[in-house]
LUMTI-715376 format. One record per residue: residue number from 1; x, y, z of N, C-alpha, C, O, CB in turn; residue in three letters. Coordinates in steps of 0.001 Angstrom, whole numbers, padded with zeros to 6 digits. Glycine has a CB too. Layout:
<recs>
REC_NUM_X_Y_Z_X_Y_Z_X_Y_Z_X_Y_Z_X_Y_Z_ALA
...
</recs>
This chain:
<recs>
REC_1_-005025_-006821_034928_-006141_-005975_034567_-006681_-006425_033217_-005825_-006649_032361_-005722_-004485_034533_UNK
REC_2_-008207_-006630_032818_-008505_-007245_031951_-009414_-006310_030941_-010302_-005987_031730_-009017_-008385_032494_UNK
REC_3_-009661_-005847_030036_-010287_-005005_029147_-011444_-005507_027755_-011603_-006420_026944_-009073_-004347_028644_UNK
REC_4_-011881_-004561_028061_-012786_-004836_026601_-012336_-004944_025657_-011280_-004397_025976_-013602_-004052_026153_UNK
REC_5_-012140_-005289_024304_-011600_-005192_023100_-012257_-005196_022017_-012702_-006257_021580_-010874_-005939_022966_UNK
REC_6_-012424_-004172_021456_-013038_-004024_020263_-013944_-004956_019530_-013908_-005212_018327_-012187_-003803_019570_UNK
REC_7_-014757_-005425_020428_-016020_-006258_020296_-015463_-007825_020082_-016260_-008748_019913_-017022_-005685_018913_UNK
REC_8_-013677_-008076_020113_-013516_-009378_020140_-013341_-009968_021138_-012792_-009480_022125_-012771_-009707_019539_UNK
REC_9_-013851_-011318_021045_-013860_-012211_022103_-012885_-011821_022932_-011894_-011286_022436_-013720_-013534_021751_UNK
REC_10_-012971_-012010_024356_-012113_-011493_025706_-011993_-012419_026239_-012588_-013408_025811_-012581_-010527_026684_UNK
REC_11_-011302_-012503_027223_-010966_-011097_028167_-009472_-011255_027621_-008759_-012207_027304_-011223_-011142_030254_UNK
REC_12_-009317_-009611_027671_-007640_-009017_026912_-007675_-008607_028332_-008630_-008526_029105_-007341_-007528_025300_UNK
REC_13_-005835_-008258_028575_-005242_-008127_029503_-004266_-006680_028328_-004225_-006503_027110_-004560_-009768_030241_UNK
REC_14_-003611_-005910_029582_-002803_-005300_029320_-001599_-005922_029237_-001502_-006864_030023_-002870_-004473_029937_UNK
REC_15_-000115_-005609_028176_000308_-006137_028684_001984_-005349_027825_002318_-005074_026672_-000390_-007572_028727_UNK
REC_16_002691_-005242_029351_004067_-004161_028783_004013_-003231_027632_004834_-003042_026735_005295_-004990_028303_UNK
REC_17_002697_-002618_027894_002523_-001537_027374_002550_-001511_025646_003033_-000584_024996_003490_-000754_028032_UNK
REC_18_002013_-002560_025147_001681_-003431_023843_-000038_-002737_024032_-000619_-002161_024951_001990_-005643_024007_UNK
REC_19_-000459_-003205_022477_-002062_-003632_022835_-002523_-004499_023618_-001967_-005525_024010_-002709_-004041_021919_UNK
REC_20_-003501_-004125_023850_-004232_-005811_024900_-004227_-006912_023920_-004536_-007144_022751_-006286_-005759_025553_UNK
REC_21_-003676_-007535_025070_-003903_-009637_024502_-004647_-010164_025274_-004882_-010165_026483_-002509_-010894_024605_UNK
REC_22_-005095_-010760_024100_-005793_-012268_025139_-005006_-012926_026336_-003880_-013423_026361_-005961_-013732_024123_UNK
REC_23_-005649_-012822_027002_-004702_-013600_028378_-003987_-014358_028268_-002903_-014298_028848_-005208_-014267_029312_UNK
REC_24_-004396_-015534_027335_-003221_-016749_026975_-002571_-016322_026016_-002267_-017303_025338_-003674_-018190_026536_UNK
REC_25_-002064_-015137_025435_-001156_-014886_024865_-000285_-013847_025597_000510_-013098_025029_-001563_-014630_023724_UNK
REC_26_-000458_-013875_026546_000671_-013168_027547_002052_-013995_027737_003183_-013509_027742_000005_-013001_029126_UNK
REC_27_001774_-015058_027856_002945_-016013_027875_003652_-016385_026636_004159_-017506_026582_002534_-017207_028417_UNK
REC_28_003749_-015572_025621_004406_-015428_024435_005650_-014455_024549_005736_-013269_024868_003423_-014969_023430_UNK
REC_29_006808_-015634_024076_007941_-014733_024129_008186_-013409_023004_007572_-013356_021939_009082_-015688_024021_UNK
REC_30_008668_-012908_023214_008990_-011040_022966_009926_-011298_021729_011033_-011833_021679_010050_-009937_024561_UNK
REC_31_008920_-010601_020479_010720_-011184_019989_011659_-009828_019617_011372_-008818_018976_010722_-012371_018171_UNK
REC_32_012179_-010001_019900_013352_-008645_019420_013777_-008706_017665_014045_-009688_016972_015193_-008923_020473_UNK
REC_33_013697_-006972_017235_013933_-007037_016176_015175_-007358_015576_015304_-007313_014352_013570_-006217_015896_UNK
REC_34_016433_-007794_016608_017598_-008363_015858_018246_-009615_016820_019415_-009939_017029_018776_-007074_015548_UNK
REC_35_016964_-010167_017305_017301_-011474_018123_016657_-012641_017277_015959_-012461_016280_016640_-011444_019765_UNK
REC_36_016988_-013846_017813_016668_-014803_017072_015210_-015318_017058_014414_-015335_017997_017490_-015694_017375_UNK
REC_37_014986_-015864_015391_013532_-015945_014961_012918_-017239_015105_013415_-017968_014246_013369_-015567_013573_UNK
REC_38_012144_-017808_015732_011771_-019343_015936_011796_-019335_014274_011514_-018512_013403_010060_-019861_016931_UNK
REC_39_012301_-020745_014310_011572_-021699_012360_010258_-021729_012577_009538_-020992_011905_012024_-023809_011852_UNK
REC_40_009525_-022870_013876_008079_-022574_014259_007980_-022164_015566_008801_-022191_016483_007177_-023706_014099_UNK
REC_41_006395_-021626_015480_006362_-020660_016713_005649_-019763_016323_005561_-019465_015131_007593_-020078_017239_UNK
REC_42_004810_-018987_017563_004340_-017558_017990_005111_-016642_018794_005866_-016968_019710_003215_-017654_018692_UNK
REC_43_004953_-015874_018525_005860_-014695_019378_005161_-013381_019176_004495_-013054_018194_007547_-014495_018797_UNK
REC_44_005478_-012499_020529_004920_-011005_020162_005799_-010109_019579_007004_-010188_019819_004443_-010264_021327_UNK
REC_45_005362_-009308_018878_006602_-008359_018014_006562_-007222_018506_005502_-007020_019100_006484_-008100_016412_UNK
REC_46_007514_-006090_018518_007597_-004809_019411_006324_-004086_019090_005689_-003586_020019_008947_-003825_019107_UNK
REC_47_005721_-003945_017347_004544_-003332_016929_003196_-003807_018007_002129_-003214_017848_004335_-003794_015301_UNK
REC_48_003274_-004632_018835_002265_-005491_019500_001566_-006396_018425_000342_-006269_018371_001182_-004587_020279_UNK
REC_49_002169_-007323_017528_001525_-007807_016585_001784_-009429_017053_002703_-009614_017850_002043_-007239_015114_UNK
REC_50_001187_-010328_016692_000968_-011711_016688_002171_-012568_015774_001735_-013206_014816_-000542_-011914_016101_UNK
REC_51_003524_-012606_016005_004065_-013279_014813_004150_-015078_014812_004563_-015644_015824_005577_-012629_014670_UNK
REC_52_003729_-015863_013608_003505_-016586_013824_004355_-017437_012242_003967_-017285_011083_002144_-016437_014333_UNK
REC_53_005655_-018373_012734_006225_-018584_011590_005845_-020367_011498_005371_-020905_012498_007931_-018024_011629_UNK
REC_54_005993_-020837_010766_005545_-022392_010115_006089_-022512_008628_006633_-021655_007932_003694_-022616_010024_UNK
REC_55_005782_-023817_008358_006274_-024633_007008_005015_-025604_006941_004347_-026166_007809_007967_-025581_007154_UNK
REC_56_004958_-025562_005267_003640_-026659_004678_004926_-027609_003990_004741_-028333_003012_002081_-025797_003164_UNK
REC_57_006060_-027485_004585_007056_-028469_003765_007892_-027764_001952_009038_-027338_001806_005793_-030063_003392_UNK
REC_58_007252_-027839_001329_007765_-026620_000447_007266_-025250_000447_007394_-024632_-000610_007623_-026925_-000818_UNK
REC_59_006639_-024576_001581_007036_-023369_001470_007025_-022790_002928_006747_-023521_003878_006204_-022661_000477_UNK
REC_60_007257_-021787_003047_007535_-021080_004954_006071_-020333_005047_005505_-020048_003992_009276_-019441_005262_UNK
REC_61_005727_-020156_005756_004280_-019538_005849_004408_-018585_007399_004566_-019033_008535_002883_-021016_005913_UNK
REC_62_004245_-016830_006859_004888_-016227_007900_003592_-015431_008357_003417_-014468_007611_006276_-015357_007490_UNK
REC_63_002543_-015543_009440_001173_-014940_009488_001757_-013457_010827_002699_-013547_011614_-000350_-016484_010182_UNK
REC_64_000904_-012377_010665_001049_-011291_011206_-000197_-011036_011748_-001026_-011054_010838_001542_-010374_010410_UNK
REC_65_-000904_-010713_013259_-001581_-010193_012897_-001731_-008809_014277_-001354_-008837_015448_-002595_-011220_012446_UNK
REC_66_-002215_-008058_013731_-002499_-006708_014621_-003960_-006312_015135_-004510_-005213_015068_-002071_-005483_013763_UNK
REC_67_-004389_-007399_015619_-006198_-007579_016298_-006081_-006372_017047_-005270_-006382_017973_-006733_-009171_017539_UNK
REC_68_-006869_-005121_016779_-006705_-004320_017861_-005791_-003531_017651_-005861_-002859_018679_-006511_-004887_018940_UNK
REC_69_-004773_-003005_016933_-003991_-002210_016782_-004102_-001539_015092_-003767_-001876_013957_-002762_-002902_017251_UNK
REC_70_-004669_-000602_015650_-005083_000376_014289_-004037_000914_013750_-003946_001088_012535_-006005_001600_014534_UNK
REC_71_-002977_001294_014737_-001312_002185_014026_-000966_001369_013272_-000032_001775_012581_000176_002545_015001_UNK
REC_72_-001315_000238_013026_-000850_-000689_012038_-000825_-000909_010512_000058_-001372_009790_-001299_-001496_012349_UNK
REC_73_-002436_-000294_010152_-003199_-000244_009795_-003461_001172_008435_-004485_001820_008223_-003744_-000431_010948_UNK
REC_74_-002149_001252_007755_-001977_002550_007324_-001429_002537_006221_-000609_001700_005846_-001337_003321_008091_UNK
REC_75_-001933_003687_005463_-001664_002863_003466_-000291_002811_003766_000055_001645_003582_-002049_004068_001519_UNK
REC_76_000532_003397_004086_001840_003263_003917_002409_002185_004261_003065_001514_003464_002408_004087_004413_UNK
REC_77_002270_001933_005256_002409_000339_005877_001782_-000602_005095_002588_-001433_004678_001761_000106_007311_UNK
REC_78_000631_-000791_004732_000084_-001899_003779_000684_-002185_002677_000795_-003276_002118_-001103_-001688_003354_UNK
REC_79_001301_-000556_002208_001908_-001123_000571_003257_-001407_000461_003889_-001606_-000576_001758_-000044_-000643_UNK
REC_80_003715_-001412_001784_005076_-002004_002099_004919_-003585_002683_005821_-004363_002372_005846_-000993_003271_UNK
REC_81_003945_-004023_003415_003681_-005171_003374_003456_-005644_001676_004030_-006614_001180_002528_-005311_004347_UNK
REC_82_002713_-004940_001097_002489_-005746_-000117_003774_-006091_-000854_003997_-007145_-001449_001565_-005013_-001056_UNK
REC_83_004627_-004992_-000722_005749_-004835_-001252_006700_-006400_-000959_007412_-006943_-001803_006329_-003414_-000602_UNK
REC_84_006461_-006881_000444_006876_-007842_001018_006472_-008993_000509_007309_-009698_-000054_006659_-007753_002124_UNK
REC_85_005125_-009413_000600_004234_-010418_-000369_004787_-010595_-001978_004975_-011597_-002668_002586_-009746_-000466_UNK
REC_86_004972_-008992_-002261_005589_-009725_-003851_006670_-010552_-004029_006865_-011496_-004795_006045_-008757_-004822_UNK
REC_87_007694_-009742_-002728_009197_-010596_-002994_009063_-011888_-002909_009732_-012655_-003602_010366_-010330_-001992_UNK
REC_88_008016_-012351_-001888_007946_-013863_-001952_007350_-014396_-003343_007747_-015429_-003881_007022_-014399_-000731_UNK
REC_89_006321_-013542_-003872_005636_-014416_-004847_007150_-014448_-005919_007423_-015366_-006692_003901_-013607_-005605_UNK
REC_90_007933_-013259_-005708_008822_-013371_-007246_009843_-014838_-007098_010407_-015388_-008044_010100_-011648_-007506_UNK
REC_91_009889_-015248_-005739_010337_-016431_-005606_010016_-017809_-005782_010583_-018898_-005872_010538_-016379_-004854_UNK
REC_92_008561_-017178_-005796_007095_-018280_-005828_007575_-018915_-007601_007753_-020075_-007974_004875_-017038_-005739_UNK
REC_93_007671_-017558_-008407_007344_-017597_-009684_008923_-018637_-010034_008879_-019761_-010534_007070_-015815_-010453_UNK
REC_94_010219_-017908_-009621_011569_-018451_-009782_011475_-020396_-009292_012339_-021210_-009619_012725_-017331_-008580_UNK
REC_95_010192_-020735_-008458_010492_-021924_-008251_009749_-022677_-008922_009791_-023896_-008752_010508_-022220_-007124_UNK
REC_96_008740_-021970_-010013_008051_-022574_-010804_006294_-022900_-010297_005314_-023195_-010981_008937_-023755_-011040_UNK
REC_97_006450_-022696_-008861_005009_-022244_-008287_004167_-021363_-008656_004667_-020252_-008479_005037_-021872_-007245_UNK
REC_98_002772_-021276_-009230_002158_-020267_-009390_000484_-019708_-008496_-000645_-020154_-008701_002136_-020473_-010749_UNK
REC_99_000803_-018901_-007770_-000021_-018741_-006857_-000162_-017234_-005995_000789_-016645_-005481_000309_-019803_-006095_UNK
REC_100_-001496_-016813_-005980_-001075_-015236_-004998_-000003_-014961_-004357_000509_-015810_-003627_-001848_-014945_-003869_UNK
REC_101_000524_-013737_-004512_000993_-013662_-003301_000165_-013378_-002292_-000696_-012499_-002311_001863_-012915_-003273_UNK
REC_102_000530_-014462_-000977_000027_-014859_-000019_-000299_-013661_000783_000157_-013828_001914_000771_-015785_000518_UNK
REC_103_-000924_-012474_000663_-000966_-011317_001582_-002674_-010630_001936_-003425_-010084_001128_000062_-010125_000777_UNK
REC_104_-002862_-010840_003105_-004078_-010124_003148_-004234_-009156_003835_-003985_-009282_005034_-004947_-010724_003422_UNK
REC_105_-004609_-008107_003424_-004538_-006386_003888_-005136_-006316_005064_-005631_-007337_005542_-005333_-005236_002914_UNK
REC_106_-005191_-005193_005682_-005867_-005424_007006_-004979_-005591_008494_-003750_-005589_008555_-006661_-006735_006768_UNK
REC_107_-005874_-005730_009613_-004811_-006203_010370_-004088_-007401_010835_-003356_-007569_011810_-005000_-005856_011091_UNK
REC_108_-004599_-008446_009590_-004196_-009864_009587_-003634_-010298_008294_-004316_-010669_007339_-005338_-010739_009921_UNK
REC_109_-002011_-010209_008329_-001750_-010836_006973_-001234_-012029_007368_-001162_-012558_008477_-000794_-010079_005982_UNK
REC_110_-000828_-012424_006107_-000291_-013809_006070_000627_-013655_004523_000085_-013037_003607_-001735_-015144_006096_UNK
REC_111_001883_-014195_004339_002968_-014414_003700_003144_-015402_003246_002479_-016226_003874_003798_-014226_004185_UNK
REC_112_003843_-015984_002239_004277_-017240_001793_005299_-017369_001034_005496_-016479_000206_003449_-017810_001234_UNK
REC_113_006069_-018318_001098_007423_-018288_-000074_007918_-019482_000207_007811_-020162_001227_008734_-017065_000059_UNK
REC_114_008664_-019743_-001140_009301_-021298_-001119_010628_-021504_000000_011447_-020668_000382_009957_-021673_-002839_UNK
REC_115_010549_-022302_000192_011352_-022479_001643_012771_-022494_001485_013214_-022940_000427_011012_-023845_002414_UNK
REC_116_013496_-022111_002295_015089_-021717_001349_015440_-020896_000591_016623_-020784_000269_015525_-022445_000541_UNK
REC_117_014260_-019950_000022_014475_-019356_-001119_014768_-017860_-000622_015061_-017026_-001480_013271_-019571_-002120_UNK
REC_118_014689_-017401_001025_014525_-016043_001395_014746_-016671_002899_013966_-017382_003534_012987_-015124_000907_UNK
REC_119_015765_-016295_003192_016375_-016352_004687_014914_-016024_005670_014413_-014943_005361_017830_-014941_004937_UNK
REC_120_014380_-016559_006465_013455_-016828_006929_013935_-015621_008488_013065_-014924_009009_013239_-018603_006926_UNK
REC_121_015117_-015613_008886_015232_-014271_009650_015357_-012733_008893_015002_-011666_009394_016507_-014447_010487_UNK
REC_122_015963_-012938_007542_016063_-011767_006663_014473_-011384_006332_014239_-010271_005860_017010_-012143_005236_UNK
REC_123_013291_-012402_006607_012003_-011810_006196_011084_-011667_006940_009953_-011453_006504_011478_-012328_005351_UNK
REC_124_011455_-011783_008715_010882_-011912_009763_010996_-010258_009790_010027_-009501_009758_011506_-012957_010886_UNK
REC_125_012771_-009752_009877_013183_-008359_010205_012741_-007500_009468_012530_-006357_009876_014420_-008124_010224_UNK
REC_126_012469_-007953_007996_011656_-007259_007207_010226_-006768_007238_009776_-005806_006615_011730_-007802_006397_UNK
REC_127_009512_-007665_008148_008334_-007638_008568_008602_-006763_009296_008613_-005706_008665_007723_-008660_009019_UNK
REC_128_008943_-006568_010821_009378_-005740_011924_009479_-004630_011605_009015_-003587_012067_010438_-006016_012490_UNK
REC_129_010544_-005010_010216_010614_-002904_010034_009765_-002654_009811_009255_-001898_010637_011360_-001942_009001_UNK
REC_130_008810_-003055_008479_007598_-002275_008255_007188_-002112_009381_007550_-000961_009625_006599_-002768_007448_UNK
REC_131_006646_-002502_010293_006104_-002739_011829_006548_-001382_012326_005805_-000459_012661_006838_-004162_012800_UNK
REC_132_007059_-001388_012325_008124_-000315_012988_008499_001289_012270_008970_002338_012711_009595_-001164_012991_UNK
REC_133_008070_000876_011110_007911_002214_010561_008920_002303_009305_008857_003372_008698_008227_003364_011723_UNK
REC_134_009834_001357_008821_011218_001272_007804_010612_000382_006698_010285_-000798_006819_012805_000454_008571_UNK
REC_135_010546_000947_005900_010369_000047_004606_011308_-000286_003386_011231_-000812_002276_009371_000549_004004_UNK
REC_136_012318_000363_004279_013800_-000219_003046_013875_-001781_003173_013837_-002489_002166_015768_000458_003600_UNK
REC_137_013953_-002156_004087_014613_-003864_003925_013333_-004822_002986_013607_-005666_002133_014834_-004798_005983_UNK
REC_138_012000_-004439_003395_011177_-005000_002160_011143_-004650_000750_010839_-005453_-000132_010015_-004855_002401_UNK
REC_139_011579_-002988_000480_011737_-002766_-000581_013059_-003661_-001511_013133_-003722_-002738_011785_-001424_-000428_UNK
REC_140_013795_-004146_-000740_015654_-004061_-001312_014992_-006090_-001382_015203_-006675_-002444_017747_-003212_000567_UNK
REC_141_014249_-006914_-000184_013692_-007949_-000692_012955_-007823_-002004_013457_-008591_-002825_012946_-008398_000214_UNK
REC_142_012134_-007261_-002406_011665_-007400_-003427_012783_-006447_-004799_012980_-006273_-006002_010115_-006953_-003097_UNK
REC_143_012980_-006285_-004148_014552_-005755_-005479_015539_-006654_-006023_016002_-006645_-007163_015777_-004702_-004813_UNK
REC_144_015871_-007636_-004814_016869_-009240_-004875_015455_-010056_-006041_015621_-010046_-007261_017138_-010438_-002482_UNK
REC_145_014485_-010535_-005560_013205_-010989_-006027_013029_-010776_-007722_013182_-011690_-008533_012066_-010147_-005171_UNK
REC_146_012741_-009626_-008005_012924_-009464_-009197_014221_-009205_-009975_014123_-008778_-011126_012221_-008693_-009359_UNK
REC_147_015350_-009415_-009472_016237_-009385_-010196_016364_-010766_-010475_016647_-011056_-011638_017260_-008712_-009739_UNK
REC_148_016186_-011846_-009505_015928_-013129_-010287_014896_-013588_-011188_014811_-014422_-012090_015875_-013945_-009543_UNK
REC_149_014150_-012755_-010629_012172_-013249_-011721_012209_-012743_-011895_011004_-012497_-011838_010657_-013580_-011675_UNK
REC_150_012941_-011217_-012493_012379_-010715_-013404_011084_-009715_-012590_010983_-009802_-011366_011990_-011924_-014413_UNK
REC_151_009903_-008557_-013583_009241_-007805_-012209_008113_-008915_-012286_007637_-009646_-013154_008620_-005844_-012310_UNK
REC_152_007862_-008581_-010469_006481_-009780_-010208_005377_-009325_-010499_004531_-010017_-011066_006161_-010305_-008765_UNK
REC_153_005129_-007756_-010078_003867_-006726_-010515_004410_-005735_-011551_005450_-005969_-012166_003226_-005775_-009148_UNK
REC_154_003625_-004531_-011745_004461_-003577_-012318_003165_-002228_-011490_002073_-002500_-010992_004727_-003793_-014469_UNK
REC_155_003708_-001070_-011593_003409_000043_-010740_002683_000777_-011687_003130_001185_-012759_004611_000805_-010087_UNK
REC_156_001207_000975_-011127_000298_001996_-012135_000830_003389_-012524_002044_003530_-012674_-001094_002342_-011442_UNK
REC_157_000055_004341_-012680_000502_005633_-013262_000807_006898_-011672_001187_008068_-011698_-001035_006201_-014552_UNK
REC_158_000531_006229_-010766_000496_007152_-009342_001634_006233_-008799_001602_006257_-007569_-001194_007217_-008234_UNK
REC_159_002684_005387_-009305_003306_004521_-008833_003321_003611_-007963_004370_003203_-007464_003839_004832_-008713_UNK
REC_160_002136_003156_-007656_001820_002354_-006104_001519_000564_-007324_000895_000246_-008336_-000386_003364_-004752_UNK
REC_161_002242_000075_-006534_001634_-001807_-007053_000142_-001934_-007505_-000910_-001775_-006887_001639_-003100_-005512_UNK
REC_162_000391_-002240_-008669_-001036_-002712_-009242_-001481_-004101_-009116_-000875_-005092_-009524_-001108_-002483_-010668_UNK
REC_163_-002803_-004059_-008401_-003233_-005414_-008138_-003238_-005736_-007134_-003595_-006881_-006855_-002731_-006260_-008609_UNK
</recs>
């Protein structure tokens, strides 16, 4: 069965009761939140999100995205993703790299961190939880993060990440 989608290019399919995908992303394996994480690769995540892991060689590059899925899409969730983005940048900073953290709000982020520097399944599951609704395991990443660098942001007067 094939559906409209929110004015993006189609045809989406239903599919195990996820958001609609694009048809050729039906054949993307499932990934479970405590099964094993491709190094590279796409995969669908239980949130119905796009996970997509890679390497530029020194760093891991971890893209998310939720085309179509608005539950996603929620301050609380965003500032726990951000929360996620910092831990990498505080690793960014520990390797002498200086550069955003790699995060864009919305329902398409994207991640970055020096390679080796953050167990690449410890920051997949971290993703998931937020996904999923848990924001301890990104919080306690960016807690490891700055205890080596030191803080990466610091928290305005309403306590939420500044910047």
């Amino acid at each position: 069965m094939t559906t409209e989608h929110h004015g993006v290019a189609g045809p989406y399919t239903e599919y195990d009761g996820l958001p609609a995908l694009h048809a050729g992303e039906s054949d993307l394996p499932l990934l479970h939140p405590y099964g094993p994480v491709p190094d590279n690769g796409r995969c669908l995540t239980p949130g119905g999100g796009r996970l997509t892991v890679g390497s530029s060689g020194r760093h891991c590059r971890i893209t998310l995205d939720h085309l179509g899925c608005s539950a996603q899409d929620t301050e609380e969730k965003g500032e726990a993703f951000r929360r996620l983005a910092l831990a990498g940048e505080g690793h960014c900073l520990l390797a002498g790299c200086r550069h955003q953290a790699a995060h864009q709000g919305g329902l398409l982020r994207s991640f970055e961190f020096p390679a080796g520097s953050i167990e690449t399944t410890a920051f997949v599951r971290a993703l998931l939880a937020v996904e999923l609704g848990d924001d301890g395991p990104a919080s306690r990443l960016l807690q490891e993060a700055e205890a080596l660098a030191g803080p990466v942001r610091v928290l305005n007067e309403r306590g939420e990440l500044a910047g």
